[in-house]
Phi, psi and omega in degrees: 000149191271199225232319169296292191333273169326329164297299195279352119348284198292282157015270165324303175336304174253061104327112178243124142206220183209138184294138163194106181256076202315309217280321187285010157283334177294313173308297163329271177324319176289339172279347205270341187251343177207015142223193205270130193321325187271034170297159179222142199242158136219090159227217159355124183299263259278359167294314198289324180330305207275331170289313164323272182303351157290279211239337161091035195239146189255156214231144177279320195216133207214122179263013169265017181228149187223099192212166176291307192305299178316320179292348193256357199264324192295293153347286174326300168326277160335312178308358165271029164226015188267174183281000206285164171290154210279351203280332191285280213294307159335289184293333159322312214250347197270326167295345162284000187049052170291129187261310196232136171214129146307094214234124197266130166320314198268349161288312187270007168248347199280150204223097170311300163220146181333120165099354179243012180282156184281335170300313177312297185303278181340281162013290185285333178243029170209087187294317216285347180257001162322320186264012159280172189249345169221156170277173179301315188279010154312290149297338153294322174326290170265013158191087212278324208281155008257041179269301208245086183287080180313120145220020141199170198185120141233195194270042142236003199225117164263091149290145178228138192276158167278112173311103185291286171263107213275324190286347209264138174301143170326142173286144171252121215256134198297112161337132164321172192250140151258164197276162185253134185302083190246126195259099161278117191298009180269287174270039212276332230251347181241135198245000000 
C-alpha cells in the first residue's frame, strides 16, 4: 500500500464519534413501548431496516433481500407517496396486511428540484393520478381518518395504524369514571 494510502488510513481510524439520530431513537422507543412484537410496519427500506433490527418487528418491505416479490411489495408501499387516492393506498397496505405505516416528512414534502420530489417520480409511472394536486401522504399528514388513524408524530415521523374497516363508525369512548365519594358524618369536612 502506498505511503498516502496508509496515511490516510491512519487518519480515518482515528476519527472518533457518535451517531446520533434523535427523532428514529424517538421512533424506535415508541415501538418498541407500544406496540405489539406481531405488529407489521411499512415505510421507508432504509426506516423499515433499522426498525426491523431495532424492535424485531415484522416488515414488508426490507432493503438487504432483492426478489421480483419485494420490489413489487416495495412499489405497493411506496405508493403512499403517489397522487393515488388515499382510500387506493388503504386497500394496498391493508391487503399486504400492514398494521402501521411510516412516513418520514422529508420523502413525502421534499421536492429537491422541479421533477424530483417523490409525487414527480410517481407522476411518471402512474400518468392517471397526475392531475390531482397532493400526495396521499400529504392528505393523510392532514386529514388522516377514516383510513388512517395518527399514532405517532415527531418531527421526521408520522406513524399512522391502518383502519380495518374505515366505513364502521368511529369507537366510542367512555367518559372517565370519577371515583365516588363516601361521605361520614364523622368526617364529612375532609376529601
Amino acid at each position: 500500500m502506498s505511503i498516502g494510502g496508509w496515511q490516510n488510513l491512519k487518519e480515518q481510524f482515528a476519527i472518533f464519534g457518535e451517531y446520533s439520530n434523535v427523532p428514529l431513537e424517538q421512533l424506535v422507543e415508541w415501538v418498541n413501548t407500544n406496540t405489539p412484537r406481531e405488529a407489521v410496519f411499512a415505510g421507508s427500506m432504509p426506516t423499515m431496516a433499522n426498525l426491523k433490527l431495532s424492535t424485531e418487528r415484522a416488515i414488508v418491505n426490507h432493503p438487504h433481500y432483492e426478489d421480483e416479490g419485494l420490489r413489487a411489495r416495495t412499489m405497493e408501499v411506496y405508493s403512499v407517496f403517489s397522487r393515488k387516492p388515499v382510500s387506493e393506498v388503504h386497500a394496498k397496505l391493508k391487503a399486504m396486511g400492514v398494521q402501521f405505516v411510516i412516513i418520514e416528512d422529508n420523502w413525502c414534502r421534499s421536492r429537491p428540484s422541479p421533477g424530483c420530489g417523490m409525487a414527480d417520480i410517481w407522476d411518471v409511472e402512474d400518468p392517471a393520478n397526475r392531475h390531482r394536486k397532493t400526495s396521499a401522504c400529504v392528505e393523510m399528514a392532514e386529514k388522516p381518518e377514516p383510513y388512517f388513524r395518527r399514532v405517532f408524530k415527531n418531527q421526521a415521523y408520522d406513524v399512522f395504524a391502518i383502519v380495518v374497516d374505515p366505513m364502521a363508525p368511529p369507537p366510542q369512548q367512555a367518559p372517565p369514571q370519577q371515583k365516588q365519594r363516601r361521605w361520614s358524618r364523622r368526617w364529612w369536612w375532609r376529601r
